[in-house]
N, C-alpha and C positions, 0 to 999 in steps of 0.2 A: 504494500500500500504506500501509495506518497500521498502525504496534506499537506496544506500551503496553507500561510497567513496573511491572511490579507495586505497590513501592515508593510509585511517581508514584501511582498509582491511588487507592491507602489512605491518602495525604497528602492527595488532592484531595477525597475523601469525607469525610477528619477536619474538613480546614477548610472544607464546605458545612456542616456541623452540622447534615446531614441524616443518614437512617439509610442510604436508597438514593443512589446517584451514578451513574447513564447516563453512558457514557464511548463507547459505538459506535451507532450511528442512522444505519441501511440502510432500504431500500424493504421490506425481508424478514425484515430481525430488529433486534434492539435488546439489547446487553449492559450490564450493571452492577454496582456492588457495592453488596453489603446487608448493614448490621454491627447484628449484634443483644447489644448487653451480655450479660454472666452473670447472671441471674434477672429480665432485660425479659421484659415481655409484648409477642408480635407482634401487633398488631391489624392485619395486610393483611386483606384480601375478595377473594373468588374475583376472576380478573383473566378477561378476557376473549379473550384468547390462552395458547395454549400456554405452558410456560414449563421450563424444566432450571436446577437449582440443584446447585451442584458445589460441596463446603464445601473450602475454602482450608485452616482452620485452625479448631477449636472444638470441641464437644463440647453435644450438646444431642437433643431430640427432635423428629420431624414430625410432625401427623397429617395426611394426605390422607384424607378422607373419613371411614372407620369406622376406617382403617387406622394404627397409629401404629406409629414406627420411628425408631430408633437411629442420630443423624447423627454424624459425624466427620470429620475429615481425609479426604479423597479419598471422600469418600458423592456419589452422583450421583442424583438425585429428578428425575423425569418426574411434572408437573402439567398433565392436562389443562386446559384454557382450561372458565372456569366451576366448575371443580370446588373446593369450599371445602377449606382447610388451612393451617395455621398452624405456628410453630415455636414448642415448650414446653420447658420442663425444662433451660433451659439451664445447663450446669456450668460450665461454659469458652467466654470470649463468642466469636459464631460472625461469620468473615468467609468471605461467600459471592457465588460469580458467578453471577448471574443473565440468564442468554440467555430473549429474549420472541419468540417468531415468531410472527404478524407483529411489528411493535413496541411496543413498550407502550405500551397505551392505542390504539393505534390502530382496534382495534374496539368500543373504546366506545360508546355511544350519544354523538353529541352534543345538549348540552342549548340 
């Protein structure tokens, strides 16, 4: 078994000085945290697996597709794999968990 603490998590994503932190990498899926400041633009691209985003804490908006929607504390987003969408409008910066089945990047093209 591995558990994680929250706390640990958003320490170890603060000091990669990245935006994402992979912290689980299975045969089947792959989880992470994704912090997007108050008034950043997210430039991701459609990913090529599925993906669930469960906001921790923040306040901001989605759009999947045509669709856009109102994220918050405990909002739960189903991203099909390939399907473009991005996070806008942020009010309050947004710390979120990101589960990728299979795992991310894993059906990428390689180049």
């Amino acid at each position: 078994m591995d558990a994680f603490d929250l706390s640990q998590i958003i320490e170890a994503r603060a000091q990669s000085g990245q935006l994402y932190h992979e912290f689980i990498r299975s045969e089947h899926l792959s989880t992470g945290l994704y912090y997007l400041a108050a008034g950043s633009v997210d430039s991701q691209q459609p990913h090529t697996e599925d993906e669930i985003y469960y906001v921790i804490k923040g306040v901001g908006c989605i759009q999947v597709g045509e669709e856009d929607r109102l994220v918050k504390e405990g909002s739960t987003i189903f991203v099909a794999k390939d399907e473009k969408h991005r996070f806008h409008t942020i009010t309050e910066a947004l710390t979120i968990l990101v589960v990728f089945a299979p795992p991310r990047r894993s059906m990428a093209p390689r180049a």
